[in-house]
Each structure stands twice: as structure tokens, then as C-alpha cells.
C-alpha positions as a Python dict, from the first residue, in 0.01 Angstrom:
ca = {
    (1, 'X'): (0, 0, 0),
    (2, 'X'): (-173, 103, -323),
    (3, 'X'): (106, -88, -512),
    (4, 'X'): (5, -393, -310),
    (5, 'X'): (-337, -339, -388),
    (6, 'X'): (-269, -372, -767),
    (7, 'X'): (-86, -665, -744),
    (8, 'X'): (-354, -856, -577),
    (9, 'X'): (-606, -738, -848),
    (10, 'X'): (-351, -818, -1155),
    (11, 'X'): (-314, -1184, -998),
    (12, 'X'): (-697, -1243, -979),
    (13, 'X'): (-740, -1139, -1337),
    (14, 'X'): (-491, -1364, -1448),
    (15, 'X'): (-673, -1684, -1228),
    (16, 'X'): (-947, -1532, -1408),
    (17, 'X'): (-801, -1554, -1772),
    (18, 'X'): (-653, -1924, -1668),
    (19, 'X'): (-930, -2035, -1546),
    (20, 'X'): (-1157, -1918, -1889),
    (21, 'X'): (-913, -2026, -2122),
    (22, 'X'): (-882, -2400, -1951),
    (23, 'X'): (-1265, -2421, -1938),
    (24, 'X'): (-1261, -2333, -2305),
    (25, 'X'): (-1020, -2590, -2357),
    (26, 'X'): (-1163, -2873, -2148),
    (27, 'X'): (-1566, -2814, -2355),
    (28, 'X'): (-1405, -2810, -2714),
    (29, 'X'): (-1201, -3176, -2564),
    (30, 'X'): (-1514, -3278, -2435),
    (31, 'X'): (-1733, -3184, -2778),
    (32, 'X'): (-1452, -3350, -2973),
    (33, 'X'): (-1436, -3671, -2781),
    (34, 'X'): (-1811, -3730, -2768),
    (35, 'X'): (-1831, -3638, -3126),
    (36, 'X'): (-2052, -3318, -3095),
    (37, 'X'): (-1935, -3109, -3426),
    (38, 'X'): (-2127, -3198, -3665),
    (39, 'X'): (-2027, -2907, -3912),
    (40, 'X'): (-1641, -3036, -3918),
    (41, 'X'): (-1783, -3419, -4005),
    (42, 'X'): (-2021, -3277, -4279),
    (43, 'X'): (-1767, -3079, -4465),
    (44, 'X'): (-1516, -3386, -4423),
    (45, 'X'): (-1792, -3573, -4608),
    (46, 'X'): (-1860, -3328, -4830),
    (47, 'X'): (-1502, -3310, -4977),
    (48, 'X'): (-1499, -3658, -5011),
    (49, 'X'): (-1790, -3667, -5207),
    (50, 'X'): (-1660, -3410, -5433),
    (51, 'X'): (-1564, -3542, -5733),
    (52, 'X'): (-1167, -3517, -5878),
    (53, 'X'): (-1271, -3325, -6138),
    (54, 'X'): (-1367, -3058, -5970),
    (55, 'X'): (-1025, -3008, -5784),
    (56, 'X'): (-718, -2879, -5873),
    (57, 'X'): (-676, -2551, -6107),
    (58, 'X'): (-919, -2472, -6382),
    (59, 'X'): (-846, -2187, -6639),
    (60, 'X'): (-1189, -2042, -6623),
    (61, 'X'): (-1302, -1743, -6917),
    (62, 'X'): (-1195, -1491, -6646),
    (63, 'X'): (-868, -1645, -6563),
    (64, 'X'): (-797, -1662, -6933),
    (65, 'X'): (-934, -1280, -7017),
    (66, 'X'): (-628, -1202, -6701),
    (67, 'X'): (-382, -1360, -6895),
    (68, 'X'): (-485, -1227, -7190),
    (69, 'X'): (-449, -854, -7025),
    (70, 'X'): (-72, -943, -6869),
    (71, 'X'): (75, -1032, -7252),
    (72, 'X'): (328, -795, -7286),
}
């Protein structure tokens, strides 16, 4: 009977888990949809605003001063 017992309090915790982990689901689609982030819309902007010569690789003094330390 104790087996039985077990069983019936592993399957609750998994309803349990479900249950969390589709509510979780279901706010962040409901956030997305009604446009709720803010944060994720500002740093979109803010890397377009960024200019092109800002990306990409630079060889800055401390990238240089590594190479510098790897000549053989």
C-alpha cells in the first residue's frame, strides 16, 4: 500500500510541475502579444541606433600588447 501511496504523490507533483510550467508559458505569450517587454524593444532600438563603426572587431592597445606577447 505504501508503494501506492507514492505513486499518487509522484503524479500530483508532476500536475503540479505541468501545471507551473504552462502558466509560465501562457504569461510570457500573453506579455509578448500585448507588447509588455519593454527591455527587449529598448535594446532592439538601441542596436539600431548604434552606429557601424562601432561594430565588428577593433584591435584595441590591449589586443595589440596580446599579440605582441604571442610572437614567437
Amino acid at each position: 500500500m505504501k508503494a501506492n501511496n507514492m505513486d499518487t504523490v509522484d503524479l500530483q507533483r508532476r500536475k503540479f510541475l505541468l501545471a507551473a510550467g504552462l502558466g509560465s508559458a501562457g504569461t510570457i505569450a500573453v506579455l509578448a502579444a500585448t507588447d509588455k517587454l519593454p527591455a527587449a524593444a529598448a535594446k532592439a532600438d538601441a542596436a539600431a541606433a548604434e552606429p557601424e563603426a562601432t561594430k565588428g572587431y577593433r584591435a584595441s592597445p590591449h589586443v595589440l600588447n596580446y599579440y605582441r606577447t604571442t610572437k614567437v
